[in-house]
N, C-alpha and C positions, 0 to 999 in steps of 0.2 A: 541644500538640504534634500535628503531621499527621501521616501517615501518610508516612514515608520512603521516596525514591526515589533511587536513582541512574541516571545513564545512560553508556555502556561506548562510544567512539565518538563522544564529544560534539564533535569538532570538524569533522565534517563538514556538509553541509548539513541531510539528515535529522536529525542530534542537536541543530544549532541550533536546528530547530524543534521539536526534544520540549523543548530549553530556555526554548521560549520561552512553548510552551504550560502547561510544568508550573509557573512564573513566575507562569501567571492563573490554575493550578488552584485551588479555592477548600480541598481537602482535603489535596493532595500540598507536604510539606516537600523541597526540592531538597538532600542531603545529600552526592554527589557530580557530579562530570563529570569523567570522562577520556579522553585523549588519549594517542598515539605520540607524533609530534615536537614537537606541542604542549607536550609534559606542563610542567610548570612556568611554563607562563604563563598571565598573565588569559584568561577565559574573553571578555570585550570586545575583545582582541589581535585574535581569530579575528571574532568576531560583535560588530559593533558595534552591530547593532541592539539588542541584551539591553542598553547601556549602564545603569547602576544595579546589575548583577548584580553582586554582589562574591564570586567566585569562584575561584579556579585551576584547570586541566585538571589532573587527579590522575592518574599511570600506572594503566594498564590491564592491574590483575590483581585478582586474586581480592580481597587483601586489602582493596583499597581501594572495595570492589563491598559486600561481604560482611555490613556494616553495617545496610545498607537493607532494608526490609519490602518493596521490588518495585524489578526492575533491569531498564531498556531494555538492548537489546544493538544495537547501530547500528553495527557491524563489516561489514569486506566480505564477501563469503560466504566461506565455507568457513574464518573467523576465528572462529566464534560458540561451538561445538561445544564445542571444551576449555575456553574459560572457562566456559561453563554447567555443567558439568563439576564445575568444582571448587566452587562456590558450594554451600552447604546447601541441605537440600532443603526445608530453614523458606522460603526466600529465593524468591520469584515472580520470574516471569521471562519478559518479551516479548522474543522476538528477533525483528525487523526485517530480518536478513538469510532469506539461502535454506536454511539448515541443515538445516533440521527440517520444513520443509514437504514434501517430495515423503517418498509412501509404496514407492514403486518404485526400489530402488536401483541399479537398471537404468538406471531412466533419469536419477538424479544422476548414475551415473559415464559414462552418453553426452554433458549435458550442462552439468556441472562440472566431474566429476573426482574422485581421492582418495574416500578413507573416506565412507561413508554413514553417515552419525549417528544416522537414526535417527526418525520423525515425529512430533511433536507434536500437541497439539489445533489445529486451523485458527481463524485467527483471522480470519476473514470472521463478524460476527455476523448479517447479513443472510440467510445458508444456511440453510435449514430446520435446526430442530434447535440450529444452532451457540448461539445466546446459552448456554444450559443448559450446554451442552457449555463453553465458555468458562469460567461462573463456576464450574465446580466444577474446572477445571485449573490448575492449580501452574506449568507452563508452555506457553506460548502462541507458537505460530509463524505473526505478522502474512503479512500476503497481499503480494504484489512487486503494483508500479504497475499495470502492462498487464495481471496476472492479475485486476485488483480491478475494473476498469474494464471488462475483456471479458467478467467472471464476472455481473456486473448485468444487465449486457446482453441476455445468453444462458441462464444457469441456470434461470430460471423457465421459458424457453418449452419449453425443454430437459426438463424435470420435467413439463409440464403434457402432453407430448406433442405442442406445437403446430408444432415444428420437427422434421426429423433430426436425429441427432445427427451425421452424417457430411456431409461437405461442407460446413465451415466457415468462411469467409474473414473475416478481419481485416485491416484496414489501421488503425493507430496511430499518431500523429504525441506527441510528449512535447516538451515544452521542457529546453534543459540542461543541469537541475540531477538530469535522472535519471541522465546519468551520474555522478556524485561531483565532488568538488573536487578533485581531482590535478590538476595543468595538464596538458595533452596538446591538441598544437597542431590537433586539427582539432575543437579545443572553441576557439579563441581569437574574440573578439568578429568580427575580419577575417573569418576564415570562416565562420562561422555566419549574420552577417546576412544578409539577402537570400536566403538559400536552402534548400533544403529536400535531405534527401539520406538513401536509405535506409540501413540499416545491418543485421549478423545474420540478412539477409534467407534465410528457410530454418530457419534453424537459432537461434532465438533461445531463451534458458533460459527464460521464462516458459511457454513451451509444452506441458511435461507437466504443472504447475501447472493452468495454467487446464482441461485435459483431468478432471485428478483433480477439477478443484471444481464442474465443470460438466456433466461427462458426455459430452462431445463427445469423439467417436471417431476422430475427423479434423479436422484443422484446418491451413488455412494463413495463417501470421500474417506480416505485414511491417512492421516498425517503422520510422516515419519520423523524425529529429530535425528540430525545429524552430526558427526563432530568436526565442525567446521561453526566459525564467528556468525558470518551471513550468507545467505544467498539462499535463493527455491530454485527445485525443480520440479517440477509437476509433470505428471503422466495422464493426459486424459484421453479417455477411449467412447466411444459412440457407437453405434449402429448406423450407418447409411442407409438413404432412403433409394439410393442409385445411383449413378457411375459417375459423379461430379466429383473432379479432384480438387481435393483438399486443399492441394496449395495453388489451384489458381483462385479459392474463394479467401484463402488468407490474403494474397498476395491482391487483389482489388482492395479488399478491404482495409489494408495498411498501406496500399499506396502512396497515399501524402500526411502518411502517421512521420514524426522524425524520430520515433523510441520505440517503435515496434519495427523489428529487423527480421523477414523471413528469411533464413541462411540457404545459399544453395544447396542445391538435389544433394544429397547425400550428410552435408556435415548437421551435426546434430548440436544441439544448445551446452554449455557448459557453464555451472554457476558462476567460477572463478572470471569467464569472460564480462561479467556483469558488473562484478565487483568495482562501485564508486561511481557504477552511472546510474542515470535514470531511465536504461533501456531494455527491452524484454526481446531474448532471443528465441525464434518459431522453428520448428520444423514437425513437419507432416508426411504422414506416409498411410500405407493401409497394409493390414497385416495379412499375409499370403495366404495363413491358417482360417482364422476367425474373421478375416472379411472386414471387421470391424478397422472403422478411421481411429489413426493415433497422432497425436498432436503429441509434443513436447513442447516446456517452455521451460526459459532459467530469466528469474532477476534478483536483482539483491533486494534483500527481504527492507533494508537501512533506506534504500534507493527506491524505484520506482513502488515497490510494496509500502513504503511511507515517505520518508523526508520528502523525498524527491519528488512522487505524485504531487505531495502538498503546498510545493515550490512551484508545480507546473499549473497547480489548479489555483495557485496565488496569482503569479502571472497573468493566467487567464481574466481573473476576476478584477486587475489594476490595469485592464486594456495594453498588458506591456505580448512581445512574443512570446509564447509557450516556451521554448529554448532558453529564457534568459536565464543567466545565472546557471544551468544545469550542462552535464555531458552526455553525449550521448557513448563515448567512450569506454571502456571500463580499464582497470588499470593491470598489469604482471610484470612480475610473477608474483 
């Protein structure tokens, strides 16, 4: 018998893919998956890709959670909080959503809303510190997409002193499966191909997030939707405090990371190389004009921006390898 998992939210796209991944894990037994409107149907209704799975979507409460040795929560934000709540505190627990991540209730209620829950350990294991931190915590609040993606980017140089920390700019394009499965007609295939179009511009939730994880004191982020399923790319720009290059301070810093990949002198990140794993492509340069350091990163939004973190930061927390279960791969065409 393996080690018991449920996941709380499985019929979205995120939970499809902890479904799909916890399916190849070689130690985790899939003991539940639930669903809202789902609940009572095959788990292959929703996700035909798992076909062989033989499952049902179980309601989404405690009791049906309660069983498992370790439970995703893959709920929209601000859904996570009361059911982690009521589960035992035998029972581990990654939440996926935003609940638990921000320390500053300040600024959930600037940009959430409602009840502060309360922060958890950070589930970025790449942050100084964090692995340790992870495996000795009971629960774990995984990192949002554009936090996971801007935080690689930036946190090292950010740490090493090679950047300010003020004067931050972002620009992020996602494919759209970041925003969820509800249908909302300016997700529909008609609109989205061909075109690219900002959104939350200003005021997007990721933003005290990536601040808390990185240090940056200032930051202007713009998020682009793209037409394409999954994957980020992110653009982030700094000021230099002086003549340290960028990717020797990436390149110490992810030394004995296995998901963070600085690409050699020249080639640049592309999402589709992400596609299916759980690994973040780097590359840095400094711009000839502006002086200013630019970092690139690409991962899939499905992968290291969620399932996949949450797989790695399970891992972490069941004393098993970070690696298990996951690629660092990604798959083409």
């Amino acid at each position: 018998m393996g080690i018991r998992v449920a996941v709380a939210g499985a019929s979205g796209y995120a939970g499809g893919e902890l479904l799909r991944l916890i399916a190849g894990h070689p130690e985790f037994d899939l003991v539940a998956a639930t669903a809202h409107s789902q609940a009572g149907q095959p788990v292959t209704a929703v996700h035909p890709q798992l076909a062989g799975l033989d499952l049902v979507f179980g309601a989404t409460d405690p009791a049906t959670l309660a069983d498992a040795d370790l439970v995703f929560l893959a709920l929209p934000h601000g859904q996570s909080a009361t059911l982690a709540a009521a589960l035992p505190e035998t029972v581990r627990v990654v939440d996926l959503g935003a609940d638990h991540r921000l320390h500053d209730a300040d600024a959930w209620a600037r940009y959430y809303g409602g009840p502060h829950a309360g922060a958890w350990t950070y589930g970025l294991p790449e942050l100084p510190g964090q692995r340790a931190a992870i495996a000795a915590a009971t629960r774990v609040a995984s990192t949002g997409c554009y936090a996971v993606a801007t935080t690689l980017a930036l946190a090292p140089l950010i740490a090493a002193g090679a950047v300010f920390p003020a004067d931050v700019v972002v620009v992020a394009a996602s494919g759209t499966s970041g925003a969820g499965r509800a249908a909302k007609a300016h997700l529909l295939g008609s609109e989205v191909m061909g075109d690219l179009s900002p959104y939350k511009v200003g005021a997007h939730q990721h933003v005290p997030e990536i601040k808390q994880a990185t240090g940056a004191t200032s930051l202007s982020f713009t998020p682009v939707l793209a037409p394409m399923p999954r994957g980020i790319l992110a653009t982030v720009t700094a000021v230099p405090t002086g003549d340290a290059d960028p990717r020797d301070v990436l390149a110490q810093a992810y030394a004995d990371a296995p998901f963070v990949h600085l690409l050699p002198e020249g080639a640049w990140p592309h999402t589709a190389a992400t596609a299916g794993a759980n690994s973040c492509h780097l590359q840095a340069a400094v711009d000839v004009d502006a002086g200013r350091v630019i970092v690139v990163s690409a991962i899939d939004n499905l992968g290291k921006g969620a399932a996949g973190q949450a797989v790695q930061n399970a891992n972490l927390m069941l004393g098993l390898p970070e690696t298990t279960g996951l690629s660092v791969y990604g798959v083409a065409p």
